[in-house]
N, C-alpha and C positions, 0 to 999 in steps of 0.2 A: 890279216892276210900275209905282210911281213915276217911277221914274229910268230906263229900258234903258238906256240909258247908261253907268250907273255902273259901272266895270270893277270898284273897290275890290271892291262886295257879289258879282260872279263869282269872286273868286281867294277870296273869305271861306267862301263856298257852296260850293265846290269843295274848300278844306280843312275843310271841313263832310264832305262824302262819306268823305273819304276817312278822317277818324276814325272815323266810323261803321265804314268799312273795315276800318282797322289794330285798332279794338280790340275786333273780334270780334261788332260789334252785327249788321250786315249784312254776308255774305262774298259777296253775288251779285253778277254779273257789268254785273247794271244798277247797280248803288250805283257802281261804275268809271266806268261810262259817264256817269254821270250828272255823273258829278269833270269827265273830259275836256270834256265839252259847256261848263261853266261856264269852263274854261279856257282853252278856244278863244274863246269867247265876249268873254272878258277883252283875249284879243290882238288879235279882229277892233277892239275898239275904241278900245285902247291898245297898241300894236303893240310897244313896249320898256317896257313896265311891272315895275318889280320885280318885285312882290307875284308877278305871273302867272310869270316864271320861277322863282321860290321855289314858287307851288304845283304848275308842271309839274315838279319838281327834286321834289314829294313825292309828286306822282303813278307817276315811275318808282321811289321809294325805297320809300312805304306799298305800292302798288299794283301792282306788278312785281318788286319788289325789285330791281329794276337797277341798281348803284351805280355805274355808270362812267356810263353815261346820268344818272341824279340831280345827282352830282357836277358836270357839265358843264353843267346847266341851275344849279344854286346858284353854279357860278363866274362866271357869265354876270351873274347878279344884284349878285356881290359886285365886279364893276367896277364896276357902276353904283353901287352906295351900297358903298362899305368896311366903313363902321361900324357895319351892318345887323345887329344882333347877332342877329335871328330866320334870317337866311342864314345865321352861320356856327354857330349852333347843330344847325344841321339840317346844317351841313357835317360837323362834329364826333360827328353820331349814325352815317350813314355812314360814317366812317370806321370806329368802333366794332364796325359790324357786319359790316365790313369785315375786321377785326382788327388794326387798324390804331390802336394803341394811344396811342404817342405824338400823333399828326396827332389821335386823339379828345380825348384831355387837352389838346393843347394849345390847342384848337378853343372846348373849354367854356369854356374860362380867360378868352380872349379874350372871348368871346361875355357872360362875366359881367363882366368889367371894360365894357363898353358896358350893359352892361342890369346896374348893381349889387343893384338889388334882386328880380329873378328866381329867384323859389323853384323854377322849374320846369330852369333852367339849375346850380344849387345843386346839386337833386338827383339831375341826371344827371351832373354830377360827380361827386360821392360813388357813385354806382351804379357811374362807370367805375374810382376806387379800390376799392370792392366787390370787382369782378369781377377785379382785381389782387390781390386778400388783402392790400390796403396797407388794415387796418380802421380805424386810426388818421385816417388821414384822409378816409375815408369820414363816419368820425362827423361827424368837423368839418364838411363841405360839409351833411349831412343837418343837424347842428343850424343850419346857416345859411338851408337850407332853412324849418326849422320855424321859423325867426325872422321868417321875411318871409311863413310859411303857415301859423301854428299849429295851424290845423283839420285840416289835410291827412294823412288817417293811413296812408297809403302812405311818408311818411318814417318816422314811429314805427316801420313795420313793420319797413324794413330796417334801420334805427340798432340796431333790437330785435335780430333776426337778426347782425347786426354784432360786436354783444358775443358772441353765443353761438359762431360762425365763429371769433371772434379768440382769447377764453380761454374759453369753453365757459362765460359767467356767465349762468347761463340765469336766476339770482334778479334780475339787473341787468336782463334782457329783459323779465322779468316786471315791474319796477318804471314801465319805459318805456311798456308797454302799458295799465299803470293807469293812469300821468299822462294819457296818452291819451282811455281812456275819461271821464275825469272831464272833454274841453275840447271832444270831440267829439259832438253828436248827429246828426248826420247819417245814415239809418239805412243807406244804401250805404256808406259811410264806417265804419260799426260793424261791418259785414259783415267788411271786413277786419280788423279788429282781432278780431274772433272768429275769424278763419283763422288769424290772430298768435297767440290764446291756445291755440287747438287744435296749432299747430305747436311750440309751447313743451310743453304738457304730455305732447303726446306722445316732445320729447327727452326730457324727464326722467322716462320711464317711469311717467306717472301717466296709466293707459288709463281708467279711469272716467271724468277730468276730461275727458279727450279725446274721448269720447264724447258727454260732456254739451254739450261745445261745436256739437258735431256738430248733435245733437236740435237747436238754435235754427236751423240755415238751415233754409229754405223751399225751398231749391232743390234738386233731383237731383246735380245737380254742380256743381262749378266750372270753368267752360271760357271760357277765354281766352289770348290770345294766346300765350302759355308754357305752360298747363298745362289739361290735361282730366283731374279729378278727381273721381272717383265720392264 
């Protein structure tokens, strides 16, 4: 309302939307619209703006899921700035869900040698060793994660899960989930780590404990982007 001007806060507002989008806050068809408008908005008044092809490139990726269309709007971006490591981040998710395995690793690699202290780039590293059963190195990028986010308990989770996947040490997952609790209060944040303790006690066939985890949500389910859980 300052500035109309300002292209920056349309491509900000725009990947504004469209998280709202992707992570299951708002799935309506206005929350899209509302992405596109900022991002046109963005081009009417910077016509080769990065930022704006990085967030039309997450409009067809969040928002359509179109990855051939994404891809081509992030490469557009990564002429203009090479070393933009939020482009080739987002090039690297793409490909991922693409299946496109190598082009994903080697996308984050890059993407965290430009941005070395990005916990957010860390951990989708390790998520894409995860998703390899390379658990070994999963951990590593997740503790490099928690080094640059200690709060963040979406890495405990998986680091947690990680050990249990790799050699079933479900008392190691449990130890990761404590350190945890003891660094995090954040009660969203706690949320998971209570989905973390109820997923552990239910490996280890302790249904009381997993029960009891259960009684503390407030919520009916758990529904997000991967999972709807009564």
């Amino acid at each position: 309302e300052l500035d109309p001007n300002f292209a920056l806060a349309y491509t900000g507002l725009a990947i504004s939307h469209l998280s709202l989008y992707w992570f299951f806050y708002d799935r309506s068809g206005d929350r899209l619209l509302k992405s596109k408008q900022a991002i046109d908005a963005a081009f009417k008044i910077e016509p080769e703006l990065t930022e704006a092809y990085i967030a039309l490139g997450n409009y067809y990726y969040q928002g359509l899921l179109d990855y051939s269309k994404a891809l081509k709007q992030f490469e557009l971006a990564l002429n203009q700035a090479p070393n933009n490591s939020e482009c080739i981040f987002w090039i690297a998710a793409v490909h991922r869900r693409a299946g496109n395995w190598e082009k994903a690793l080697g996308n984050f690699k890059k993407a965290l040698q430009f941005d070395p202290g990005s916990s957010l780039v860390a951990y989708n590293t390790g998520e894409t060793y995860d998703l390899l059963r390379d658990y070994s190195e999963a951990i590593r990028y997740y503790d490099l994660a928690l080094k640059f986010r200690p709060e963040w308990s979406i890495s405990y989770y998986y680091k947690a899960l990680a050990y249990v996947n790799w050699n079933k040490n479900i008392q190691k997952a449990r130890d990761i989930i404590k350190e945890a609790n003891q660094i995090i209060t954040s009660p969203d944040e706690q949320t998971q780590l209570r989905y973390a303790m109820f997923s552990l006690a239910l490996y280890d066939g302790n249904y009381e404990e997993a029960i009891m985890y259960l009684s503390l949500e407030k919520s009916e389910a758990r529904d997000d982007q991967f999972n709807f859980i009564p």
